[in-house]
PADREN-496707 format. One record per residue (C-alpha): residue in one letter; x, y, z. Coordinates in nm, 4 decimals, padded with zeros to 6 digits. Example, Ala and Ser with C-alpha at 12.3 -4.5 7.8 and 13.67 -1.06 7.14 Angstrom:
BEGIN
PT aa        X        Y        Z
PT  a  01.2300 -00.4500  00.7800
PT  s  01.3670 -00.1060  00.7140
This chain:
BEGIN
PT aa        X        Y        Z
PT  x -01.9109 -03.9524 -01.9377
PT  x -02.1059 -03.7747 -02.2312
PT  x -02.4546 -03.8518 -02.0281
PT  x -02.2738 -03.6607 -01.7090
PT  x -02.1403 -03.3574 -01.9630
PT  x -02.5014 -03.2899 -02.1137
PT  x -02.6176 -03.2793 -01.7814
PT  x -02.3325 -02.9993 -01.6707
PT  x -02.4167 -02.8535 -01.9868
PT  x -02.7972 -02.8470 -01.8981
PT  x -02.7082 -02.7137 -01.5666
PT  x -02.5021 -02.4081 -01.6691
PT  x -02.7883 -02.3338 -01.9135
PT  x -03.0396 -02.3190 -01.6568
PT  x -02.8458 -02.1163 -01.4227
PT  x -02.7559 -01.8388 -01.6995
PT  x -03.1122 -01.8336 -01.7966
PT  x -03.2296 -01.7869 -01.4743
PT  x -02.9902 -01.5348 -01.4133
PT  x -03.0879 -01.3440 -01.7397
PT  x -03.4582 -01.3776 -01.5934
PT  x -03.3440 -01.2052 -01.2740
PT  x -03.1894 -00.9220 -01.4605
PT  x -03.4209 -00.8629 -01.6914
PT  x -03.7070 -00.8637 -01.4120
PT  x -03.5004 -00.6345 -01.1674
PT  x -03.4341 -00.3677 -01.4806
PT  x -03.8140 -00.3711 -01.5279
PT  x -03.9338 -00.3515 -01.1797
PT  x -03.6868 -00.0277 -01.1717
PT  x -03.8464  00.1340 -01.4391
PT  x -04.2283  00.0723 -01.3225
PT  x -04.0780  00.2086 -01.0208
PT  x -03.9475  00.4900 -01.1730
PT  x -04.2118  00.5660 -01.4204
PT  x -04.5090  00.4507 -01.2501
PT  x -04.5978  00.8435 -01.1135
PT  x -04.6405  00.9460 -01.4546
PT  x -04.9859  01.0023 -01.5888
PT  x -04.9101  00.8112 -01.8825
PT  x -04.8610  00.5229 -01.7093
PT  x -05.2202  00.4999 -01.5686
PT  x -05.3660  00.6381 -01.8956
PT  x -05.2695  00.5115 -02.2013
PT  x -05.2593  00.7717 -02.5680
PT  x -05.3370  00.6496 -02.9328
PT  x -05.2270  00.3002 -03.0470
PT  x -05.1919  00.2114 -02.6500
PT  x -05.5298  00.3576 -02.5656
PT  x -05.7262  00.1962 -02.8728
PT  x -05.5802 -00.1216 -02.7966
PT  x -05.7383 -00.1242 -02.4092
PT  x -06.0308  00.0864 -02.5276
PT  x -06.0719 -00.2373 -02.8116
PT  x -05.9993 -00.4784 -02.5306
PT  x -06.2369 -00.3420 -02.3086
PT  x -06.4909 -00.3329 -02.4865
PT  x -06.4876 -00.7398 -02.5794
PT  x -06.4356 -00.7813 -02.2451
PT  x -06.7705 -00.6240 -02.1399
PT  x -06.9620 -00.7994 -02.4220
PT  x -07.0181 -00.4727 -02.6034
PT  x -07.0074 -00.4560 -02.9984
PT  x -06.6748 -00.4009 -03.1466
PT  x -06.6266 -00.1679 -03.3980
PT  x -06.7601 -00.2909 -03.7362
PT  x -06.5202 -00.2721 -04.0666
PT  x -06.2097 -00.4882 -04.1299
PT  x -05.9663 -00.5032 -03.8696
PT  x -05.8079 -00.1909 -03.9006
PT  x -05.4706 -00.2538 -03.6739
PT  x -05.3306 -00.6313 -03.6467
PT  x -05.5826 -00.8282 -03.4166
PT  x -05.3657 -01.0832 -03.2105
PT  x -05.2918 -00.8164 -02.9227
PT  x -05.6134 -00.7007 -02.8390
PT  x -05.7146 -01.0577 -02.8744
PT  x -05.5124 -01.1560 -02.5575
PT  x -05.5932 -00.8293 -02.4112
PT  x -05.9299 -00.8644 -02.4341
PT  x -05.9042 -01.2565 -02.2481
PT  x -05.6649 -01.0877 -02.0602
PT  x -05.9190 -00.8162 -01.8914
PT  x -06.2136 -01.0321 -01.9026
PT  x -06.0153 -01.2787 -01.6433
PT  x -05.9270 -00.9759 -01.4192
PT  x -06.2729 -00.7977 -01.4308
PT  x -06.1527 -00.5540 -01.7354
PT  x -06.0767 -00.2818 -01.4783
PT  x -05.6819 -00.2377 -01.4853
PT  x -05.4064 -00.1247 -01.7176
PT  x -05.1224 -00.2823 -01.5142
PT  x -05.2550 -00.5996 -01.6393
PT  x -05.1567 -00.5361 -01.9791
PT  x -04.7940 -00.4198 -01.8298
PT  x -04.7318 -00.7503 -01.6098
PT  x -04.8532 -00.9160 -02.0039
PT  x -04.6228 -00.7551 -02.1864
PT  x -04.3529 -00.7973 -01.9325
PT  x -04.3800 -01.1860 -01.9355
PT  x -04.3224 -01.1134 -02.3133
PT  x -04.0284 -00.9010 -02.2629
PT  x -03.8461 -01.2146 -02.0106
PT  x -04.0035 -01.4744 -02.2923
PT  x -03.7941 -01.2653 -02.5763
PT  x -03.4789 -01.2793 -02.3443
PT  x -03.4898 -01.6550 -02.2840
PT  x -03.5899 -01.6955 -02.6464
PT  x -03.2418 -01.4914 -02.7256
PT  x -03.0403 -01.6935 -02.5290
PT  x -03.1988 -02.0730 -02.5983
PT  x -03.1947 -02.0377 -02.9909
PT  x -02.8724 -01.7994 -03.0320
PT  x -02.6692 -02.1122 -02.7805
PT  x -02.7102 -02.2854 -03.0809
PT  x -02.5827 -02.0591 -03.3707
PT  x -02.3412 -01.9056 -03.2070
PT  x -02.2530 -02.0554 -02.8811
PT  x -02.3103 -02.0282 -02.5050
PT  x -02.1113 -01.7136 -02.4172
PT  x -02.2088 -01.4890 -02.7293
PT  x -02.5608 -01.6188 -02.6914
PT  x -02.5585 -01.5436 -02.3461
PT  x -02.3863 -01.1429 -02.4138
PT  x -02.6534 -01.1193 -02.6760
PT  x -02.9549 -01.1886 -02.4086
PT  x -02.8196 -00.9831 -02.1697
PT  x -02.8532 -00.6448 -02.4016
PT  x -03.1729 -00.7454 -02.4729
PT  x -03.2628 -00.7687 -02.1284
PT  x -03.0909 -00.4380 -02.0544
PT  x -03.1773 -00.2587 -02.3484
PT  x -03.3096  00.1064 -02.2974
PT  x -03.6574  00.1180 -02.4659
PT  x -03.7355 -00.2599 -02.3842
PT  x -03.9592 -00.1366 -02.0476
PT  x -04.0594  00.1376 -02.2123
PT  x -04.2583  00.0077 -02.4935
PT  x -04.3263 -00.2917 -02.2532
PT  x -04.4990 -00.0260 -01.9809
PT  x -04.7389  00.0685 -02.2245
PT  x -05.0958 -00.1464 -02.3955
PT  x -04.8499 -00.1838 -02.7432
PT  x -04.8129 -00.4896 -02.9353
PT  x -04.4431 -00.4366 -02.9553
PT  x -04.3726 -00.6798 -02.7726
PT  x -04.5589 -00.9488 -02.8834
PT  x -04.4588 -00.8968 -03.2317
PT  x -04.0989 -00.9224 -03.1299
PT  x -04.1923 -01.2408 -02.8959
PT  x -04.3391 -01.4193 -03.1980
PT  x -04.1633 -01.3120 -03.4757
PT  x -03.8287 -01.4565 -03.2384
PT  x -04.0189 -01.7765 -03.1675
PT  x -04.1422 -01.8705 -03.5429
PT  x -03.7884 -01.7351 -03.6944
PT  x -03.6027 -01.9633 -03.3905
PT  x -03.8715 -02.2965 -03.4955
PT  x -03.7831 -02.2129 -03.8613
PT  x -03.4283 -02.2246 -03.8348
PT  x -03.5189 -02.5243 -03.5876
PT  x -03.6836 -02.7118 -03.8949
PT  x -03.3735 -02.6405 -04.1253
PT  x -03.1220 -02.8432 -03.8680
PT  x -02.9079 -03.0750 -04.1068
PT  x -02.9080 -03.4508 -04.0764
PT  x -03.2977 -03.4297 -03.9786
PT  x -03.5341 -03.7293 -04.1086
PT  x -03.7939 -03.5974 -04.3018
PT  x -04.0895 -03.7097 -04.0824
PT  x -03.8737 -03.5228 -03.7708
PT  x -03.8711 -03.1960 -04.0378
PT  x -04.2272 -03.2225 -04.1095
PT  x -04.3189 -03.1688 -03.7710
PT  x -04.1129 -02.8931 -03.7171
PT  x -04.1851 -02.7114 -04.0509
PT  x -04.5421 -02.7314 -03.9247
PT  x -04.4887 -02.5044 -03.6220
PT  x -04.2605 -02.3312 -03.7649
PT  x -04.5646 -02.2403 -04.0072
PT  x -04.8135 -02.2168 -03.7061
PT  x -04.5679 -01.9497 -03.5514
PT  x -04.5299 -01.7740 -03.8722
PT  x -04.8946 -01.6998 -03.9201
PT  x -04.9285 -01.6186 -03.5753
PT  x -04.6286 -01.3815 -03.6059
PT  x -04.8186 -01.2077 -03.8831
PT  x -05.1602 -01.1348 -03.6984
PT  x -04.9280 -00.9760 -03.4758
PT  x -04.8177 -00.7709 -03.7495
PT  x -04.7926 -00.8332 -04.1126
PT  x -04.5071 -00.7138 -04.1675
PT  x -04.3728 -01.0754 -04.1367
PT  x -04.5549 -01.1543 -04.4807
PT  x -04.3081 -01.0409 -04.6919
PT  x -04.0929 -01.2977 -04.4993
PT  x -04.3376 -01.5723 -04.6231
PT  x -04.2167 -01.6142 -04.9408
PT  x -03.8548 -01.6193 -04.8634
PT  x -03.8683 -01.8803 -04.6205
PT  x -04.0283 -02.1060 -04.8642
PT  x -03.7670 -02.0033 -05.0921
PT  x -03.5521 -02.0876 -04.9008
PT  x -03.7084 -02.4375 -04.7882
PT  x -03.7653 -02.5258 -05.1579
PT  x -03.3676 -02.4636 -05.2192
PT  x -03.2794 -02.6606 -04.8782
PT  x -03.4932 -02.9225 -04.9642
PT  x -03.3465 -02.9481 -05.3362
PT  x -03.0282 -02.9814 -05.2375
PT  x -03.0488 -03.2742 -05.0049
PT  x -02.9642 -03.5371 -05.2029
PT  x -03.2207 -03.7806 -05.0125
PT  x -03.5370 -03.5688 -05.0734
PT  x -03.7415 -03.6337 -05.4166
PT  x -03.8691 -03.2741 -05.6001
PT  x -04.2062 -03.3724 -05.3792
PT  x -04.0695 -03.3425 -05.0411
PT  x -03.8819 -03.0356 -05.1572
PT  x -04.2032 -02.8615 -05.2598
PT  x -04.4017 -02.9413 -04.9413
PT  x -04.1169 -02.8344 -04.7280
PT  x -04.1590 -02.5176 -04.9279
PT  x -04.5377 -02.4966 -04.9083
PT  x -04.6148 -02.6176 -04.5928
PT  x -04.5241 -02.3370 -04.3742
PT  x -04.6488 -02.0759 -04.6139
PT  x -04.9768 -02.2971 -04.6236
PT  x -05.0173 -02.3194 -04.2646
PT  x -04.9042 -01.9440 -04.1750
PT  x -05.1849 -01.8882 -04.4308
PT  x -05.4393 -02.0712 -04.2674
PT  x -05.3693 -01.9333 -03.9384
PT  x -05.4440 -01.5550 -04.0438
PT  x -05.7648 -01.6956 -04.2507
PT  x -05.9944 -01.5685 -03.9463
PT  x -05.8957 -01.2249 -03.9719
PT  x -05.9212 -01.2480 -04.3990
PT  x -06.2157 -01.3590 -04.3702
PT  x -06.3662 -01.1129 -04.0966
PT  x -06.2235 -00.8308 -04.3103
PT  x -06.3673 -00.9671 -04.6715
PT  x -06.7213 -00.9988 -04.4644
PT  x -06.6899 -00.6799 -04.3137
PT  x -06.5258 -00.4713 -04.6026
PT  x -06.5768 -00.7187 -04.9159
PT  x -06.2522 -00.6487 -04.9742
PT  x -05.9790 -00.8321 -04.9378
PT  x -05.7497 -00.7615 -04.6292
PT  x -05.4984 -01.0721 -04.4974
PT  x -05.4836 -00.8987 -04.1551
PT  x -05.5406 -00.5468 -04.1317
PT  x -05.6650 -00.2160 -04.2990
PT  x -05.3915  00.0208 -04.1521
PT  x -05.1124 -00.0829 -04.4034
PT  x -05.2213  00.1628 -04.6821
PT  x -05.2803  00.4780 -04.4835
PT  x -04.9436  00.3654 -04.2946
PT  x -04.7795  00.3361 -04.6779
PT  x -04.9115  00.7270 -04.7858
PT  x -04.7917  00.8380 -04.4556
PT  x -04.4538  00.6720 -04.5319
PT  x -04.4459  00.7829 -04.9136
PT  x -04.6563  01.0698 -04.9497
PT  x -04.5752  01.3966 -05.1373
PT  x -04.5052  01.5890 -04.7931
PT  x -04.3855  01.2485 -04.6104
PT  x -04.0367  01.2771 -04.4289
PT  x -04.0165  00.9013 -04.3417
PT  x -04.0394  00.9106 -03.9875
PT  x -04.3393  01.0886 -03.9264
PT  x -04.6205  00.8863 -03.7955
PT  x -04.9013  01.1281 -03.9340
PT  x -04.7750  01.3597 -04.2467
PT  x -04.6122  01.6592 -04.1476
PT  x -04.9378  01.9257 -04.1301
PT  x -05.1761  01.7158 -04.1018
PT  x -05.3623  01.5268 -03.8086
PT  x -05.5008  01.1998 -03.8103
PT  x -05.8888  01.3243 -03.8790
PT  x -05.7668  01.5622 -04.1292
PT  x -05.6516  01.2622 -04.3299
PT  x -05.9792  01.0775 -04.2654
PT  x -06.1656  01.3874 -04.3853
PT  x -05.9610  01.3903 -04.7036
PT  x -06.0489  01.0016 -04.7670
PT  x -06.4361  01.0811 -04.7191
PT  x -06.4745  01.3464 -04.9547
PT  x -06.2992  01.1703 -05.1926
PT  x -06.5699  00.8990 -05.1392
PT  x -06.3348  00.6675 -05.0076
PT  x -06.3929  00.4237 -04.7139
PT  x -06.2281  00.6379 -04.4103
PT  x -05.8363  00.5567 -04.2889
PT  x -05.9211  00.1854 -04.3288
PT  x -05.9515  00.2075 -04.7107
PT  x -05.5875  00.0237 -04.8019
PT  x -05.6545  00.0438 -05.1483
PT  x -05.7085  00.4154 -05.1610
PT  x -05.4474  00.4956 -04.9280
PT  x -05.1580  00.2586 -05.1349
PT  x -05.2649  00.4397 -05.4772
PT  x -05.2197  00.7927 -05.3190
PT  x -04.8655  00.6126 -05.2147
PT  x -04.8108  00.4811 -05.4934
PT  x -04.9058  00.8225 -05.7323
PT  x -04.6784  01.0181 -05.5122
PT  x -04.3869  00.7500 -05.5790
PT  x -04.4079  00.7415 -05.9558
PT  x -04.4685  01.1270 -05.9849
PT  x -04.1554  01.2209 -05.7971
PT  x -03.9710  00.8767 -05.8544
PT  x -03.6103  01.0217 -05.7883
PT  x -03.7288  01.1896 -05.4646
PT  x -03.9256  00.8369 -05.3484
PT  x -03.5781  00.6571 -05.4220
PT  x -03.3737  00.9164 -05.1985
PT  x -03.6884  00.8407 -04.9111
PT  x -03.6132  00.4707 -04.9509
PT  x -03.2159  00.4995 -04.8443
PT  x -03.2944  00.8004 -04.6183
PT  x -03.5248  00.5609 -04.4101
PT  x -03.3129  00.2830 -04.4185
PT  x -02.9945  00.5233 -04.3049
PT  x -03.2656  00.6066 -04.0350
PT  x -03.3338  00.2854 -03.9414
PT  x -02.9905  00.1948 -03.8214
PT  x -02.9442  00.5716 -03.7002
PT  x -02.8679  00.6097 -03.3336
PT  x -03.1548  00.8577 -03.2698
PT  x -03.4558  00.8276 -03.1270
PT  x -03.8036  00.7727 -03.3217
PT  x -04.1147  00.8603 -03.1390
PT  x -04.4280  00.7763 -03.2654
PT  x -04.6503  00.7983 -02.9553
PT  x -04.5165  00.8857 -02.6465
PT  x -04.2131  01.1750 -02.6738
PT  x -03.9031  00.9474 -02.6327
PT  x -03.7124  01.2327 -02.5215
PT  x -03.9844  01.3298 -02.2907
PT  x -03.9872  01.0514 -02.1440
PT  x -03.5860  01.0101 -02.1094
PT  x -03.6362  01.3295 -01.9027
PT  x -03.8871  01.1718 -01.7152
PT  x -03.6742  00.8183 -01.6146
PT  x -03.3861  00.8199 -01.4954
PT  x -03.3665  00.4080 -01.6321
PT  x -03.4131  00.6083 -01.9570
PT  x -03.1522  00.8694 -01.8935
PT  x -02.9056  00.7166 -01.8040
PT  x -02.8955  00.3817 -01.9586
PT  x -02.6425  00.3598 -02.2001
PT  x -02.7506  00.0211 -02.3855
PT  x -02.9006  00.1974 -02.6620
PT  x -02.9524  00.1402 -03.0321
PT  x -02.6781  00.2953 -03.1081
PT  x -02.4845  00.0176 -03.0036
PT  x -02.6631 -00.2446 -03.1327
PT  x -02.6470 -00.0972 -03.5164
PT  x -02.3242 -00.1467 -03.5860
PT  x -02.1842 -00.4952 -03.4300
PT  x -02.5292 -00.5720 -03.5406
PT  x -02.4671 -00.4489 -03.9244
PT  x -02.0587 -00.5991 -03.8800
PT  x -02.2427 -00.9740 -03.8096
PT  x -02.4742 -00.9168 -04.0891
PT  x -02.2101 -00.8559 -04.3408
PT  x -01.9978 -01.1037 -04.1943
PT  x -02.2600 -01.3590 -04.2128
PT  x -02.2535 -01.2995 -04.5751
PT  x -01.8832 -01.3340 -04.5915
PT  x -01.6623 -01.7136 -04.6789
PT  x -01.5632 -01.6937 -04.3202
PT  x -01.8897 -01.6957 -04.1696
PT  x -01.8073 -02.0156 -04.0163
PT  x -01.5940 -01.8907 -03.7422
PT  x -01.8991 -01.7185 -03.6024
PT  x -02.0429 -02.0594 -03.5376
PT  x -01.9971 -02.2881 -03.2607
PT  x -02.2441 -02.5742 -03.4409
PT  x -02.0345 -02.6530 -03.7798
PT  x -02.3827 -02.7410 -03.9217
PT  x -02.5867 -02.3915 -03.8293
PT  x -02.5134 -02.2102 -04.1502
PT  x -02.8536 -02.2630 -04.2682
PT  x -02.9767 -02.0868 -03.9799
PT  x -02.7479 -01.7861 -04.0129
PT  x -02.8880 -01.7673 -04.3763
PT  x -03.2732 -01.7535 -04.2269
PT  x -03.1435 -01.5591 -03.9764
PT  x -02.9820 -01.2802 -04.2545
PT  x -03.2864 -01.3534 -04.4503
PT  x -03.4927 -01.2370 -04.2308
PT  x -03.3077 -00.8956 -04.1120
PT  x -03.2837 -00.7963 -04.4765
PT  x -03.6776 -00.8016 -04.5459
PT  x -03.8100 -00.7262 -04.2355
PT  x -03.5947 -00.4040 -04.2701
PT  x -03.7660 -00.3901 -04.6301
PT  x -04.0597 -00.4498 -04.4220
PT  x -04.0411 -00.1344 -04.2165
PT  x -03.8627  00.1372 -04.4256
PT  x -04.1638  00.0867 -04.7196
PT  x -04.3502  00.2416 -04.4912
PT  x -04.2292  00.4833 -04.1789
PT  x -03.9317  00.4274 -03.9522
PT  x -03.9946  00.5184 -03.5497
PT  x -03.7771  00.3481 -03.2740
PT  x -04.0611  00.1099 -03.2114
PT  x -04.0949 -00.1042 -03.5032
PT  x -03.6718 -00.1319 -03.5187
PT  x -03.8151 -00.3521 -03.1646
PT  x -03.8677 -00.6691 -03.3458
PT  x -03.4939 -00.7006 -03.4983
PT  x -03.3083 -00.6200 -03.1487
PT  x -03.2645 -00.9785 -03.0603
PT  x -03.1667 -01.0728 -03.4298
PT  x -02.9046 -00.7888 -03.4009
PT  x -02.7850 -00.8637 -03.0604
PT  x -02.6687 -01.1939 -03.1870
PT  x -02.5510 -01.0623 -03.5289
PT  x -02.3151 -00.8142 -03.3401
PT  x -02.2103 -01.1180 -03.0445
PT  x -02.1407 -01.3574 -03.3598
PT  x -01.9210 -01.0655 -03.4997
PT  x -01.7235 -01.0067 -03.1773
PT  x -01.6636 -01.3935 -03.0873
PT  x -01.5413 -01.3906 -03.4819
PT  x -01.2886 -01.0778 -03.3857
PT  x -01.2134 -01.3018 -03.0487
């Protein structure tokens, strides 16, 4: 009887994934569809065109670029594979990648929120995701969006994975080692996920503590051996920037200039260059200054940094105004005009699965989550670790993003976490 139940329960999985697959690949075929006649789609601007301009050029053997890796390497790593198997000669291949992403984060939503929350909210959950306005739209372009929303899903889902109670500790060892593995590779996507390092082996040092059948020992390598291992796995691109730079960059250069533009005196928060100034203006400023160029972090963080502590009431009022941003309803451009483009798609148009939904079931799960009845969002009585790791991990990768600027893309990588925050929070209500 229980053998025939787990395979009906199998069954009905499979067929609602699928189904979310389906969905998800019709809403994206429409938009190609609909977008495909636009120049932009054939031709891709700024981060999108220096990430196939990058890829290209490993792909035809030519030298790269030399300094430290100045944006996060993993996506024009598989860009670059990617265009060398395909004869480096088309830009849709980057959109079919990125689209295999996109259905990859759906399933992801729907496999690891069944067990937090339950089949049906699990299910409503993936379904937004799948629908969601802006998913194509970052998708149809060479951005790493997507990936870092694919992997930061996958090593948050094996993290919570490792943290299952009842587990043997051999059976948690394994899992704390992908869950590392995933982590790192999470961060070369973009390091933003860093400042998540150190929580999660917080967190696994406090877990471990508090099972009564693990010695101090255990405790302490369940807390170091992700952070070890997500360590190791960026070492490649630490080391390529000390050799290039001699300076010490985990992944890449781009986080200072990104924390001036962020936190300088003219910044506005949401600005992806400072208002007045273009992109070689600021690389001008950094070279007379005998500074090393945009991919200088350190000079970049201390003109941050004296802009913060010379105006420190105005640098606190920047902080909440980006985080009231964050969760704001509007649209964020950073590359491509977001309202241009709404004008330009009628998926885009007329869609109304927008962030402004997500924000504030998302934000009502979040604060129920921290709440003594967070149970009752639970199907699994013993998931409340993960809804921890899960709230752990919305809270500083929010952190994450308003330190430096806020646009509509980088709120990409928290949709699924918020999707199921805000499907917890109604099944709660229900």
């Amino acid at each position: 009887m229980i053998e025939r139940s787990v395979k009906n329960d199998f069954r009905r999985d499979a067929k609602l994934l699928l189904a979310l697959i389906l969905v998800a690949l019709a809403a994206r075929v429409i938009y190609a569809l609909d977008y495909s006649g636009s120049p932009l789609y054939h031709f891709p601007i700024i981060d999108a065109g220096y990430h196939s301009f990058l890829a290209r050029l490993g792909a035809e053997g030519a030298a790269m670029p030399g300094g430290p890796f100045f944006k996060p390497p993993l996506y024009v790593w598989f860009l670059t594979d990617l265009y060398s198997s395909v004869g480096g000669k088309s830009i849709a291949a980057a959109h079919v990648f990125n689209t295999l992403l996109g259905l990859g984060v759906v399933a992801l939503t729907f496999l690891w929120g069944r067990k937090l929350f339950g089949r049906t909210p699990a299910f409503a959950a993936a379904l937004f995701v799948a629908l969601y306005d802006l998913g194509p739209f970052f998708e149809e372009q060479a951005l790493s969006v997507t990936l870092e929303t694919f992997t930061y899903l996958l090593s948050l889902a094996l993290f919570v994975n490792a943290w299952e109670e009842g587990l043997g500790w051999e059976k948690r060892k394994a899992r704390l080692v992908w869950a590392g593995i995933a982590l790192g590779f999470g961060a070369l996507a973009r390091p933003n996920l860093l400042l998540f390092l150190p929580v999660a082996a917080a967190l696994g040092l406090f877990y471990g503590l508090r099972d009564e059948k693990y010695a101090w020992r255990r405790a302490l390598a369940a807390a170091l051996i992700p952070l070890g291992l997500a360590l190791a796995v960026i070492l490649p691109a630490t080391l390529h920037n000390l050799f290039e730079s001699g300076k010490l960059v985990l992944v890449s250069a781009n986080g200072g200039v990104n924390f001036f533009i962020g936190n300088g005196p003219e910044a506005d928060g949401f600005s992806s260059v400072p208002p007045g100034m273009a992109w070689r203006q600021l690389a001008t400023d950094s070279d007379l200054s005998g500074a090393g160029g945009l991919a200088d972090g350190g000079y970049w963080y201390s003109r941050g940094l004296d802009a913060v502590f010379a105006s420190p009431g105005r640098a606190i009022g920047l902080f909440f105004k980006k985080a009231l941003g964050f969760f704001n309803a509007a649209d964020v451009s950073s590359n491509v005009n977001i309202g241009w483009a709404r004008g330009q798609s009628l998926w885009l148009r007329f869609n109304p699965l927008r962030w402004w939904l997500a924000t504030p079931f998302g934000l009502a799960g979040l604060v129920t989550a921290l709440g003594r009845d967070r149970g009752r969002m639970l199907t699994n009585p013993g998931a409340g670790r993960g809804l921890t790791i899960l709230v752990a991990f919305a809270v500083t990768y929010v952190v994450g993003v308003v330190a430096f600027f806020v646009t509509s893309r980088y709120r990409m990588p928290l949709l699924p976490v918020m999707a199921l925050l805000g499907a917890g929070f109604v099944a709660y209500l229900v």
